[in-house]
PDB file of N, CA, C and O in Angstrom:
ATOM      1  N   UNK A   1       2.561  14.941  11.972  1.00  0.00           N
ATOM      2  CA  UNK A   1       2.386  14.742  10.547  1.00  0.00           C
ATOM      3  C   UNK A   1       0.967  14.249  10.300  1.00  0.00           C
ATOM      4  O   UNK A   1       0.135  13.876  11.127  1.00  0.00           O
ATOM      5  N   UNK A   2       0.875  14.336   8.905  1.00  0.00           N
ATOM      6  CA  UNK A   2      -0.928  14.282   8.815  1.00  0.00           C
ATOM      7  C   UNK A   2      -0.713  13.951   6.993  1.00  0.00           C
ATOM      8  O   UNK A   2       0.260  13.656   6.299  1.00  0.00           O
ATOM      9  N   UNK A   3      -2.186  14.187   6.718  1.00  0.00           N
ATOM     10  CA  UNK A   3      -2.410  14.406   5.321  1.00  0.00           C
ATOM     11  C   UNK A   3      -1.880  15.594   4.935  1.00  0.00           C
ATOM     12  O   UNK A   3      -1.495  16.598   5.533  1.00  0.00           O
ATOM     13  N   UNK A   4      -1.962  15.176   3.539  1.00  0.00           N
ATOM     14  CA  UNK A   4      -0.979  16.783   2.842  1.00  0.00           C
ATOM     15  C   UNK A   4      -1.602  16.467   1.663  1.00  0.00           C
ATOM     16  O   UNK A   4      -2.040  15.360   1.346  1.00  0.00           O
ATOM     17  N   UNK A   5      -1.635  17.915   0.755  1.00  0.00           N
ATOM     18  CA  UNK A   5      -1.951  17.767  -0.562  1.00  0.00           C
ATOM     19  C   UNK A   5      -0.967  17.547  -1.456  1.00  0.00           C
ATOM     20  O   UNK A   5       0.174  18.003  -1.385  1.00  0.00           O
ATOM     21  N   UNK A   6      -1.397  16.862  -2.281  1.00  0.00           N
ATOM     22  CA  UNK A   6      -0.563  15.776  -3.546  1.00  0.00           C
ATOM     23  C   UNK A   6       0.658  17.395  -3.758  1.00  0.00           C
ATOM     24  O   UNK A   6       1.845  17.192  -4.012  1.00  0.00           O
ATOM     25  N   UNK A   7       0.305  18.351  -3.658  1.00  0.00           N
ATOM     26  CA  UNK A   7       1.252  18.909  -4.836  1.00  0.00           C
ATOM     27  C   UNK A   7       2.321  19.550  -3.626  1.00  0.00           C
ATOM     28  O   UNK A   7       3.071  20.471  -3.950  1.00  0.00           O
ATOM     29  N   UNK A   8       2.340  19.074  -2.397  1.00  0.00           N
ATOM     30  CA  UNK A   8       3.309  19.221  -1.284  1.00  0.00           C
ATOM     31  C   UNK A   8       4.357  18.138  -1.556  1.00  0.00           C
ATOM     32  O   UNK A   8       5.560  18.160  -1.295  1.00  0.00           O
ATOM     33  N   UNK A   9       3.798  17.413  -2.000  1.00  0.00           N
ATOM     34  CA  UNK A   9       4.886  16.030  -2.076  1.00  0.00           C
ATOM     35  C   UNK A   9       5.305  15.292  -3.624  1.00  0.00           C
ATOM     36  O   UNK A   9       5.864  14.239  -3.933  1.00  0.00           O
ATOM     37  N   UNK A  10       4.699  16.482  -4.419  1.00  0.00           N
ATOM     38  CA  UNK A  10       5.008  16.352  -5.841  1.00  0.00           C
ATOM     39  C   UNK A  10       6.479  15.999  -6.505  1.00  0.00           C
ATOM     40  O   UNK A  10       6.586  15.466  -7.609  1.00  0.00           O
ATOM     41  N   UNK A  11       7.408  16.310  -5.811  1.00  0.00           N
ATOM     42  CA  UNK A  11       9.045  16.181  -5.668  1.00  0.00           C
ATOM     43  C   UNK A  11       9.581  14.553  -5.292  1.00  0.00           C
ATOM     44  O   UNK A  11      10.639  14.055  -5.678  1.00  0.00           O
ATOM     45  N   UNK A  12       8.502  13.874  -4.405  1.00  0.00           N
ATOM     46  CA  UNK A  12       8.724  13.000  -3.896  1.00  0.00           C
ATOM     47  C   UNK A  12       8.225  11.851  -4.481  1.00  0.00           C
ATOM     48  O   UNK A  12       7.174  12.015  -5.100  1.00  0.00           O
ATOM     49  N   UNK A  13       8.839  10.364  -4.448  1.00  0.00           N
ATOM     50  CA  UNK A  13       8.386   9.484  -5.033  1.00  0.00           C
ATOM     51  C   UNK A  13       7.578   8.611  -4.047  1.00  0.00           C
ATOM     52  O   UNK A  13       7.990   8.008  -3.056  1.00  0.00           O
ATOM     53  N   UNK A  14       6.470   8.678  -4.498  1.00  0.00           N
ATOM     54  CA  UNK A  14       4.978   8.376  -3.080  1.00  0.00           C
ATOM     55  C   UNK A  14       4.931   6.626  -3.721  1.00  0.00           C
ATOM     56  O   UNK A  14       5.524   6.227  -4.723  1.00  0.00           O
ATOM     57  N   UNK A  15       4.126   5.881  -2.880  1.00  0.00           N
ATOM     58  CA  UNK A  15       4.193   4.531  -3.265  1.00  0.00           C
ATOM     59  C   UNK A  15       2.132   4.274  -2.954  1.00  0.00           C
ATOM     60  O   UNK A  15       1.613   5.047  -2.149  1.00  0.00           O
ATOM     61  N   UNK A  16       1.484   3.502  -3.454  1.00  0.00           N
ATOM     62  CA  UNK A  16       0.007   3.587  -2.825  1.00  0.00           C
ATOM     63  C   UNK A  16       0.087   2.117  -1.822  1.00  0.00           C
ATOM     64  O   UNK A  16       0.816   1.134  -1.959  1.00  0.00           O
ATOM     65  N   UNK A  17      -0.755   2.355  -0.992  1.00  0.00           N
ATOM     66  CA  UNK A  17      -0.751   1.601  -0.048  1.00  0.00           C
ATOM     67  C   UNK A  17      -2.076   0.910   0.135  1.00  0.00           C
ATOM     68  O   UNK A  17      -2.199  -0.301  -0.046  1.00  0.00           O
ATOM     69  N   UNK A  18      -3.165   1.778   0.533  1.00  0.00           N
ATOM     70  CA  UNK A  18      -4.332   1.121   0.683  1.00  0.00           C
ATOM     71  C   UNK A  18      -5.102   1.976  -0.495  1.00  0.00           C
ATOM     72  O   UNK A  18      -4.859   2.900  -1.270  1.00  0.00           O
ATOM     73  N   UNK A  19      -6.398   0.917  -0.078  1.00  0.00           N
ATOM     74  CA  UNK A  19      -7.593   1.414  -1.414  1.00  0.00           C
ATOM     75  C   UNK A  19      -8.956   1.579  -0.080  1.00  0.00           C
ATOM     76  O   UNK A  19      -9.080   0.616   0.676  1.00  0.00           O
ATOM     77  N   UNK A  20      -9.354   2.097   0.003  1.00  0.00           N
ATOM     78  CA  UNK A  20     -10.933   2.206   0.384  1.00  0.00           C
ATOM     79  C   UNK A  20     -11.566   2.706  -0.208  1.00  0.00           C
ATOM     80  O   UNK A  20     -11.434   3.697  -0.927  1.00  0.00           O
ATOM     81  N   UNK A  21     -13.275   1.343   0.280  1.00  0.00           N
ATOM     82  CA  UNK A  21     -14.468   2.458  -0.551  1.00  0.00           C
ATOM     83  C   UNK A  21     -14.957   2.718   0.633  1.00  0.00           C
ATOM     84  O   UNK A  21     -15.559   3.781   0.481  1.00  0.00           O
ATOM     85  N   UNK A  22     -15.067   2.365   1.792  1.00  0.00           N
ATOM     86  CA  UNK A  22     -15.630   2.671   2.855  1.00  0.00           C
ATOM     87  C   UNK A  22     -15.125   3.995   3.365  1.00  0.00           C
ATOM     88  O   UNK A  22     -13.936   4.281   3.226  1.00  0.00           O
ATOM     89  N   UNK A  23     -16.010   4.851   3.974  1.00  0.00           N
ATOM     90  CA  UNK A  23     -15.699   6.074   4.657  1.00  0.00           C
ATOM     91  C   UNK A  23     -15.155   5.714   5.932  1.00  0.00           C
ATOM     92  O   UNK A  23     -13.992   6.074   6.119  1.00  0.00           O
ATOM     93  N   UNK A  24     -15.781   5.025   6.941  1.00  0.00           N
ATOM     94  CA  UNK A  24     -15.365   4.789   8.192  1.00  0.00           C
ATOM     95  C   UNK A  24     -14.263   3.661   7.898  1.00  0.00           C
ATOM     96  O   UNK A  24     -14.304   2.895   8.860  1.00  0.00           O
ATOM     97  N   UNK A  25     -13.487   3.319   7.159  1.00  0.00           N
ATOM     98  CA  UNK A  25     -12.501   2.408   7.192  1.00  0.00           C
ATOM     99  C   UNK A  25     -11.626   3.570   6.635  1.00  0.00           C
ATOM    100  O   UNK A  25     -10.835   3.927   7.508  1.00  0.00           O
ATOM    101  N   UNK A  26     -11.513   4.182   5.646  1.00  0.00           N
ATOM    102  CA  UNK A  26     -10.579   5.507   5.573  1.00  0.00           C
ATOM    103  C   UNK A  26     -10.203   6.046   6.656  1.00  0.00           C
ATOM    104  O   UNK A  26      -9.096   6.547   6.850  1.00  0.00           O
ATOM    105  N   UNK A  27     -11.229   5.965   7.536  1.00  0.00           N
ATOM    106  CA  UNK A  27     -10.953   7.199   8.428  1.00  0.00           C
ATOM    107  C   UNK A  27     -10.023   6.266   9.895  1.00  0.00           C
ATOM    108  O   UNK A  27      -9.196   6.710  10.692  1.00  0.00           O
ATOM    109  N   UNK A  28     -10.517   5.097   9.778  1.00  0.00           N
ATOM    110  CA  UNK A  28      -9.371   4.544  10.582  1.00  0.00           C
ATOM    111  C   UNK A  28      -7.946   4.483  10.210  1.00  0.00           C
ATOM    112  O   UNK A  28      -7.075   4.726  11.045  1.00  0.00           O
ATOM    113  N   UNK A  29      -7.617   4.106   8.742  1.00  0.00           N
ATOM    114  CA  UNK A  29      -6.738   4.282   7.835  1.00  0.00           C
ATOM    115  C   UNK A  29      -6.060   5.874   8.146  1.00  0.00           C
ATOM    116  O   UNK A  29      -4.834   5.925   8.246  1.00  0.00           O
ATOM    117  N   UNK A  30      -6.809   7.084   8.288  1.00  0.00           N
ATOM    118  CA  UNK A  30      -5.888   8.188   8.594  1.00  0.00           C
ATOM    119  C   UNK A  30      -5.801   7.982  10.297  1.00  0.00           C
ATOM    120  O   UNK A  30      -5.292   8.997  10.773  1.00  0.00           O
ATOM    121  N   UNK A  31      -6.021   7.336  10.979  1.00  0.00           N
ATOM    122  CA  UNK A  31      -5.789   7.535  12.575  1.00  0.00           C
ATOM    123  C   UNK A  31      -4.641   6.819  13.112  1.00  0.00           C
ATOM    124  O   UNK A  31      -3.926   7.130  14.065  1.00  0.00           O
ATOM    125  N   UNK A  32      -4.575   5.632  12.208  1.00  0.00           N
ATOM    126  CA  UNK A  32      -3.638   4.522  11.859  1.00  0.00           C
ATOM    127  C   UNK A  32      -2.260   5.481  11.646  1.00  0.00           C
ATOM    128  O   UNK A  32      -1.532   5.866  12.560  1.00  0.00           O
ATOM    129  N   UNK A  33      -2.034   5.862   9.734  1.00  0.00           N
ATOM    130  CA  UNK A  33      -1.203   7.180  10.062  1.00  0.00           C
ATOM    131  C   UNK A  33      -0.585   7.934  10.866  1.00  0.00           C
ATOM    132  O   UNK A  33       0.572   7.843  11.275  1.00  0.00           O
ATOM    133  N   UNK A  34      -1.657   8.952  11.170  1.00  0.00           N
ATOM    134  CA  UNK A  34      -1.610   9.685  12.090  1.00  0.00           C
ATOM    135  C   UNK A  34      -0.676   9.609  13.213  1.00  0.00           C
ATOM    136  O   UNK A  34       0.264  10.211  13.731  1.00  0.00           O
ATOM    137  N   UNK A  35      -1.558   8.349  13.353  1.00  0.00           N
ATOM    138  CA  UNK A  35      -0.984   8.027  15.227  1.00  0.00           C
ATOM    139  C   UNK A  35       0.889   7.555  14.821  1.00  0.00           C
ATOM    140  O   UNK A  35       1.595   7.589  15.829  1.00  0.00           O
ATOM    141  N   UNK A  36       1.676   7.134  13.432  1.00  0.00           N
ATOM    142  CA  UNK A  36       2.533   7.384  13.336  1.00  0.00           C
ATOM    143  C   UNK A  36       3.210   8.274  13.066  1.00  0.00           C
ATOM    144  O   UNK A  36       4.383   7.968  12.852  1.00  0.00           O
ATOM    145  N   UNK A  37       2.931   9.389  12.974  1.00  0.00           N
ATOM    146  CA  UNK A  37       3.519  10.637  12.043  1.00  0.00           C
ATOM    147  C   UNK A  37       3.887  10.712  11.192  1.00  0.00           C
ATOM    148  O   UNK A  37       4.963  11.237  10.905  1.00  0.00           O
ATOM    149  N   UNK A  38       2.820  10.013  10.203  1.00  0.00           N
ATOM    150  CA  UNK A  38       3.132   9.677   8.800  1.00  0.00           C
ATOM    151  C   UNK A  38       2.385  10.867   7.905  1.00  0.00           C
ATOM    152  O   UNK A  38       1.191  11.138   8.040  1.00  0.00           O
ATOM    153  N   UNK A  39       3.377  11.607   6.869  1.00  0.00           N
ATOM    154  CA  UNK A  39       2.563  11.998   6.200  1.00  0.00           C
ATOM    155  C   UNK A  39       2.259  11.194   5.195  1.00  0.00           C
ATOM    156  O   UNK A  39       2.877  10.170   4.903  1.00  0.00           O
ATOM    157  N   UNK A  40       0.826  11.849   4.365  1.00  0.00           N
ATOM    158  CA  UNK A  40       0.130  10.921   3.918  1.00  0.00           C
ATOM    159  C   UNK A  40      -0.606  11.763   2.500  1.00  0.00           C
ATOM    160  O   UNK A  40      -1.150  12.823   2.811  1.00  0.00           O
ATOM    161  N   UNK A  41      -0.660  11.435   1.180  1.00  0.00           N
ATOM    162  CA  UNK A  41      -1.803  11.349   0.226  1.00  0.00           C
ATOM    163  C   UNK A  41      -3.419  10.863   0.150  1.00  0.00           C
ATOM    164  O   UNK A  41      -3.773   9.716   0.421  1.00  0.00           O
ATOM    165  N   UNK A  42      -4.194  11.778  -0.203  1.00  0.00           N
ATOM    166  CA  UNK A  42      -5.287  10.331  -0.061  1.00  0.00           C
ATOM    167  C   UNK A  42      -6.073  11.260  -1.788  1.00  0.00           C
ATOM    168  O   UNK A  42      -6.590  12.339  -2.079  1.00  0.00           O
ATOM    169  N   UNK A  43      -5.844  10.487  -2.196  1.00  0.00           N
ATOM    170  CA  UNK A  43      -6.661  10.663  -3.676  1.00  0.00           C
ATOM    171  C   UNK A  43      -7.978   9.890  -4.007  1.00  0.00           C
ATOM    172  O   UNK A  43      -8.190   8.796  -3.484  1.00  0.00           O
ATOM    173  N   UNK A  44      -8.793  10.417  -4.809  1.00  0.00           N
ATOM    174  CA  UNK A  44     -10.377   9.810  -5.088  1.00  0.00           C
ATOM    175  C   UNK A  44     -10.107   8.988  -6.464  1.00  0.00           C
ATOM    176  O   UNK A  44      -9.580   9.650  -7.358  1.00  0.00           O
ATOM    177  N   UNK A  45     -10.335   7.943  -6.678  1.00  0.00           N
ATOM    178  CA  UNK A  45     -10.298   7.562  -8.019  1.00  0.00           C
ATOM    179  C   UNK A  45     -11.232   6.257  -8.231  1.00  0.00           C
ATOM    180  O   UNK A  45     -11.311   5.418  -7.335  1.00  0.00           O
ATOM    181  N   UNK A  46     -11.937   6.117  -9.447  1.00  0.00           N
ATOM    182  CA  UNK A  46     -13.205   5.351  -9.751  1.00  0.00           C
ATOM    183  C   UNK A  46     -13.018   4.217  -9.747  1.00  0.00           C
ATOM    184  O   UNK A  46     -12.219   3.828 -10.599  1.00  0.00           O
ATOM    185  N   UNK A  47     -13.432   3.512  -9.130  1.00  0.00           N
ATOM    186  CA  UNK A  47     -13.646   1.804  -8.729  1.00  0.00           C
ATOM    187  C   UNK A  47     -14.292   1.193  -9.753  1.00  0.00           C
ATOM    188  O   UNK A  47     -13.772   0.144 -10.133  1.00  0.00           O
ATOM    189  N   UNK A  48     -15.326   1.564 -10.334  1.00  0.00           N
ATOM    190  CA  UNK A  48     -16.443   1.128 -10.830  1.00  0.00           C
ATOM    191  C   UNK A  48     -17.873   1.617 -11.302  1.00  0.00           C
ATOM    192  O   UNK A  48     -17.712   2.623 -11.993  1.00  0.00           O
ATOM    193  N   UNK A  49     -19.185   1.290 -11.191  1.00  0.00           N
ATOM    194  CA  UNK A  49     -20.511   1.571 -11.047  1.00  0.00           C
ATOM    195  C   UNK A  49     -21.144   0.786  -9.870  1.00  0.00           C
ATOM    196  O   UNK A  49     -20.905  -0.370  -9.524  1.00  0.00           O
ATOM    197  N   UNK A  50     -22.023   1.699  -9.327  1.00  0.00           N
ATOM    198  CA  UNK A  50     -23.301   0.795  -8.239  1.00  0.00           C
ATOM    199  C   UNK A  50     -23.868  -0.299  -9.438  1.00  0.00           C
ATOM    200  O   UNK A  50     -23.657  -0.509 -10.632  1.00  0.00           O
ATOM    201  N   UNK A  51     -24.606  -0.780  -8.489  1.00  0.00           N
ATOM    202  CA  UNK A  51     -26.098  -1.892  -9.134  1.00  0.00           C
ATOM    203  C   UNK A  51     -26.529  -0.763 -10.190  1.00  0.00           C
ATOM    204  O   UNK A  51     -26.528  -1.058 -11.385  1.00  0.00           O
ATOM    205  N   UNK A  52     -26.905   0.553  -9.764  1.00  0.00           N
ATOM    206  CA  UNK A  52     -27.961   1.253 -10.155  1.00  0.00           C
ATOM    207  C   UNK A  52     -27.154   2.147 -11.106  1.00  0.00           C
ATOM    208  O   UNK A  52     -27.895   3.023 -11.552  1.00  0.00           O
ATOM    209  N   UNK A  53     -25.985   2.233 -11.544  1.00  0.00           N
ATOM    210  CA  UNK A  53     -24.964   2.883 -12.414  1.00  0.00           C
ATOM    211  C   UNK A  53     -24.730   3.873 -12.281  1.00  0.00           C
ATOM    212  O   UNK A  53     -24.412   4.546 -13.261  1.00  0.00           O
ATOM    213  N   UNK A  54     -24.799   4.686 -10.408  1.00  0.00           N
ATOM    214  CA  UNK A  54     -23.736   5.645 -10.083  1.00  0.00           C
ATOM    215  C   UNK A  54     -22.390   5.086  -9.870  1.00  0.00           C
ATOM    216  O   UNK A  54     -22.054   3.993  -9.414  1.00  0.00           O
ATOM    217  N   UNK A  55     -21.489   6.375 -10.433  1.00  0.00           N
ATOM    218  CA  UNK A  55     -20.093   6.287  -9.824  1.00  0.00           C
ATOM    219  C   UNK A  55     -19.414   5.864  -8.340  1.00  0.00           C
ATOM    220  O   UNK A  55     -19.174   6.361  -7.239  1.00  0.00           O
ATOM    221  N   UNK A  56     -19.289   4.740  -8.995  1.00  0.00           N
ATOM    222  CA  UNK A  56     -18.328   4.676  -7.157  1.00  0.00           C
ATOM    223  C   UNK A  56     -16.840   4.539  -6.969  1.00  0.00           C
ATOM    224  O   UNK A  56     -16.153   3.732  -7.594  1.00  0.00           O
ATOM    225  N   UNK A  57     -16.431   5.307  -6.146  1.00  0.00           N
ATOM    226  CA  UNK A  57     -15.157   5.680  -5.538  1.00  0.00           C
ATOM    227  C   UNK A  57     -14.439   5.432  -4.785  1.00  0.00           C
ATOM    228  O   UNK A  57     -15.076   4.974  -3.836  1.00  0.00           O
ATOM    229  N   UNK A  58     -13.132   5.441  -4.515  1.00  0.00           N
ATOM    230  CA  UNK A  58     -12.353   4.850  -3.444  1.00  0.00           C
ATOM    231  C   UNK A  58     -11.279   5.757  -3.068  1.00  0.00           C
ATOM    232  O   UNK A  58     -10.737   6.517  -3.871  1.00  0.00           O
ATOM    233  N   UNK A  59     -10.936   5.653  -1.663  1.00  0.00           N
ATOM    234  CA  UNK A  59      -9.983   6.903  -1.195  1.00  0.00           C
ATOM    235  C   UNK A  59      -8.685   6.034  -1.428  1.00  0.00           C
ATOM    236  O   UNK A  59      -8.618   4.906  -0.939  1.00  0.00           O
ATOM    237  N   UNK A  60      -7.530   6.628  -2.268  1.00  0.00           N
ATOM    238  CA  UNK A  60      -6.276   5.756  -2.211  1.00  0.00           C
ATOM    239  C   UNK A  60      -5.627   6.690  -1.355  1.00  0.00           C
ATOM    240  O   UNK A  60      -5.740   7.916  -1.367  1.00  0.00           O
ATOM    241  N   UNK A  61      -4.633   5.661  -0.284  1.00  0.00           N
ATOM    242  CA  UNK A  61      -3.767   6.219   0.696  1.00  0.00           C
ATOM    243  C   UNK A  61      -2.195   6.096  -0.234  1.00  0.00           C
ATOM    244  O   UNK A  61      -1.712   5.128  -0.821  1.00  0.00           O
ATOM    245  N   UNK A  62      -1.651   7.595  -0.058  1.00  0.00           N
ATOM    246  CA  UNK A  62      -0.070   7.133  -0.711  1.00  0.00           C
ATOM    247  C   UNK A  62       1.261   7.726   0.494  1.00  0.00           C
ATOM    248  O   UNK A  62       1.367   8.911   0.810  1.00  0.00           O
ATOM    249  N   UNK A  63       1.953   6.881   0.896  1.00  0.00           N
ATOM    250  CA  UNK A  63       2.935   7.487   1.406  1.00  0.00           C
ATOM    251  C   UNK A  63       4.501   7.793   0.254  1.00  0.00           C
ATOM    252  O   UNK A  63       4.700   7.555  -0.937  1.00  0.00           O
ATOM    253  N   UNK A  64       5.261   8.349   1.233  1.00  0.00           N
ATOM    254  CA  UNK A  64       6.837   8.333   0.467  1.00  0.00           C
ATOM    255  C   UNK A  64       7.385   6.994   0.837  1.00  0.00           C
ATOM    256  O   UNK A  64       7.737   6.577   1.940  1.00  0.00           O
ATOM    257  N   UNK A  65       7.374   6.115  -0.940  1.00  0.00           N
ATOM    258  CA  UNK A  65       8.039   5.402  -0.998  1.00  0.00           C
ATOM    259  C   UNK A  65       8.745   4.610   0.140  1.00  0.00           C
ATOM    260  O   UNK A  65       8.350   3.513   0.534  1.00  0.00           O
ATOM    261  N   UNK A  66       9.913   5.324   0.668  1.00  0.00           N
ATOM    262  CA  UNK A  66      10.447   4.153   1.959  1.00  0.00           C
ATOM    263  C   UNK A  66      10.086   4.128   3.101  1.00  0.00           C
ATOM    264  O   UNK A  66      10.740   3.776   4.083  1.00  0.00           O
ATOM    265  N   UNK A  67       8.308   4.746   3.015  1.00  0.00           N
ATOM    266  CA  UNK A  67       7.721   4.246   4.477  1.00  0.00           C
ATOM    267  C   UNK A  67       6.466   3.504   4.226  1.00  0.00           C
ATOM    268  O   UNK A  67       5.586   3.265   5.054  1.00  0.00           O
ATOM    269  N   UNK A  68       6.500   3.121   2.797  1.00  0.00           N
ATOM    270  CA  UNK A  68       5.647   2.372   2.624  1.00  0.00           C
ATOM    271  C   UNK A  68       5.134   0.588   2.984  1.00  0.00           C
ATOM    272  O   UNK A  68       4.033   0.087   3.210  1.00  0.00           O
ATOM    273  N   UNK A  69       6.450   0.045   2.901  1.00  0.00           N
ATOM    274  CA  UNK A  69       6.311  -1.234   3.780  1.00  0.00           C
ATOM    275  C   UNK A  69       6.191  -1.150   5.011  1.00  0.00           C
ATOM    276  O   UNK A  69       5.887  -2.242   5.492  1.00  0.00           O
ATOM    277  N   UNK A  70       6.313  -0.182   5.903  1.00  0.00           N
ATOM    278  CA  UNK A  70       5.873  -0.162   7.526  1.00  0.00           C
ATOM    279  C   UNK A  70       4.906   0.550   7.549  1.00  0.00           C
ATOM    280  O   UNK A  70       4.426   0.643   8.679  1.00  0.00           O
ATOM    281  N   UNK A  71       4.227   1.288   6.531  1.00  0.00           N
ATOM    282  CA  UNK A  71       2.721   1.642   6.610  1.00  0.00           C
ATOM    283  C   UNK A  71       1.934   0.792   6.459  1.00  0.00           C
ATOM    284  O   UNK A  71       0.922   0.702   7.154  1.00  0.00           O
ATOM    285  N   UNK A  72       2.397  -0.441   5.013  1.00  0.00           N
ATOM    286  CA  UNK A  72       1.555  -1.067   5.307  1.00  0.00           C
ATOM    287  C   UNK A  72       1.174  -2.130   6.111  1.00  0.00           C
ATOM    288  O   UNK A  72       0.056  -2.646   6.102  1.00  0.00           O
ATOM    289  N   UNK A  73       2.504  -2.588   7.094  1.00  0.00           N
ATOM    290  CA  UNK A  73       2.375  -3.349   7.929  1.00  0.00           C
ATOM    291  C   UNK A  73       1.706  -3.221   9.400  1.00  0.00           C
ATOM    292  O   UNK A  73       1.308  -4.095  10.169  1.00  0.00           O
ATOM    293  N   UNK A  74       1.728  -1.782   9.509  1.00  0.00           N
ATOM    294  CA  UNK A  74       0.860  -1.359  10.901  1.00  0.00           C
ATOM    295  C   UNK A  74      -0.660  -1.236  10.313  1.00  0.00           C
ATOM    296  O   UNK A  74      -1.488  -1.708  11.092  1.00  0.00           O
ATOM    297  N   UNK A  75      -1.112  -0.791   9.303  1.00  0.00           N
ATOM    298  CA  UNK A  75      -2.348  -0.822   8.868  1.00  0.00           C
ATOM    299  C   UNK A  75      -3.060  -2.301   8.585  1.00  0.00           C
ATOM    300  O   UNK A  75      -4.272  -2.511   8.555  1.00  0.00           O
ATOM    301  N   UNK A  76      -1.750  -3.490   8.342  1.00  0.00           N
ATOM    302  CA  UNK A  76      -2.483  -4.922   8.499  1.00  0.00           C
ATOM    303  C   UNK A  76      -2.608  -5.307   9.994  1.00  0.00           C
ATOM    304  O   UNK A  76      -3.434  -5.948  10.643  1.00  0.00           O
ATOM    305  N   UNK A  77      -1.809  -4.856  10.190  1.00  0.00           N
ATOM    306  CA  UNK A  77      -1.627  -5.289  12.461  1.00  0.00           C
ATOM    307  C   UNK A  77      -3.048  -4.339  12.969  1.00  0.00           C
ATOM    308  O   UNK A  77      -3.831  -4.583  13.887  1.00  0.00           O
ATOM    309  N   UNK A  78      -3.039  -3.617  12.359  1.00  0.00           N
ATOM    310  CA  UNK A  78      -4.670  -2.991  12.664  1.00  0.00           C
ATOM    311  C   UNK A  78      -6.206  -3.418  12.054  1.00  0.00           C
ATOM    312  O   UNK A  78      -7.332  -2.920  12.028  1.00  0.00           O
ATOM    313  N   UNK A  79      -5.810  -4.142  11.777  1.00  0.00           N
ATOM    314  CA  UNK A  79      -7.232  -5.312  11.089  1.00  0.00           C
ATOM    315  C   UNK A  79      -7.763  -4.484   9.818  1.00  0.00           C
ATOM    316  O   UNK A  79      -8.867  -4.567   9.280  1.00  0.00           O
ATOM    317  N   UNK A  80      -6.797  -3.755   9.525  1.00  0.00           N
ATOM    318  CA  UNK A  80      -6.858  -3.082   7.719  1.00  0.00           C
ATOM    319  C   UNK A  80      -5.938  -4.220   6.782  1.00  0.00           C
ATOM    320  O   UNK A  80      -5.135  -3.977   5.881  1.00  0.00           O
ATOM    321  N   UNK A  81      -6.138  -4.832   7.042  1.00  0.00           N
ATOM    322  CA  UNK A  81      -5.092  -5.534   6.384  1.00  0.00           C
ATOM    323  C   UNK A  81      -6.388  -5.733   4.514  1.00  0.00           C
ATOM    324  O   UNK A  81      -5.961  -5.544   3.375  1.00  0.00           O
ATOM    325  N   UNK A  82      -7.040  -5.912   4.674  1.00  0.00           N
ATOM    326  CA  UNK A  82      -7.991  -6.023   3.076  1.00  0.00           C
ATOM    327  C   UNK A  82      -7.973  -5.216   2.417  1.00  0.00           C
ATOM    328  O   UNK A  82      -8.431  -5.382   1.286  1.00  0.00           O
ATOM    329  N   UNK A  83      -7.499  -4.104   2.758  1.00  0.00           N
ATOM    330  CA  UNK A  83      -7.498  -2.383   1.670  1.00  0.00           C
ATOM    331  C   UNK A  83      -5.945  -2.792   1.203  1.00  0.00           C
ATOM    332  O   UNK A  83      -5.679  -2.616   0.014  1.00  0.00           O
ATOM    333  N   UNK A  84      -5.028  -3.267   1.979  1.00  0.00           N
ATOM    334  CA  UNK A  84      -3.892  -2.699   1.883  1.00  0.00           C
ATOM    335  C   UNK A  84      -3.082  -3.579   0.602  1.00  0.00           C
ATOM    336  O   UNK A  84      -3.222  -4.796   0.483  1.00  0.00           O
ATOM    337  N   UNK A  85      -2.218  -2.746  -0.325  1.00  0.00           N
ATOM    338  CA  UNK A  85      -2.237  -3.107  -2.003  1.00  0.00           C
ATOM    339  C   UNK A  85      -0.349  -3.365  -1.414  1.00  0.00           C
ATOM    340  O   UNK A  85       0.496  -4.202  -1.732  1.00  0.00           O
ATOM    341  N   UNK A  86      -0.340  -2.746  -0.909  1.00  0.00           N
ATOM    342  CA  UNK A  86       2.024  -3.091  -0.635  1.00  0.00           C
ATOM    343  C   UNK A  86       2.478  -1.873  -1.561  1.00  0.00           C
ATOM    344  O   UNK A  86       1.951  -1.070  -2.331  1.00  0.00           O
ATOM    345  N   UNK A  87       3.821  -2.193  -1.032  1.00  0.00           N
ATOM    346  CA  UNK A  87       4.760  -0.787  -1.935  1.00  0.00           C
ATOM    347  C   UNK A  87       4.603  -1.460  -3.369  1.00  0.00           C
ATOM    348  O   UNK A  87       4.612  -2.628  -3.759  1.00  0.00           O
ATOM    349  N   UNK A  88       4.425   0.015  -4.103  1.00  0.00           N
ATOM    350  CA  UNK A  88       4.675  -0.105  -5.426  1.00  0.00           C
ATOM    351  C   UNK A  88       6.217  -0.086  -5.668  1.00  0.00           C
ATOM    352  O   UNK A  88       6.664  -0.184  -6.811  1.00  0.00           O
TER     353      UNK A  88
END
């Protein structure tokens, strides 16, 4: 299992889990996953502005709902624990 696009799991009630703005912390965030056979969402959505008033962005991670409290508990046991938001 891996990432999937939002409209694979459109049927399903997804929960968000983590937030990153970092690229290399996302990308541990999908290895994290991964390495469970979790499928996974990851959507772009606006954080804010820089200093300099470009757009800045953050990758949100979403699983299905009832694997969301043990996603986010292996992603805190993995020193992600600061991205990670809990089941909605």
């Amino acid at each position: 299992m891996s990432r999937v696009d939002p409209e694979e799991l459109v049927d399903q009630k997804l929960s968000r889990i983590f937030v990153s703005v970092r690229l290399g912390e996302a990308r541990r965030v999908e290895e994290v996953l991964a390495a469970r056979g979790v499928e996974y969402v990851v959507t772009v959505e606006a954080v804010g502005r820089t200093l300099f008033g470009s757009p800045r962005n953050a990758a949100v991670f979403s699983v299905h709902e009832t694997e969301a409290a043990l996603c986010a508990s292996a992603l805190a046991e993995s020193g992600l624990g600061d991205g990670v938001i809990g089941a909605e």
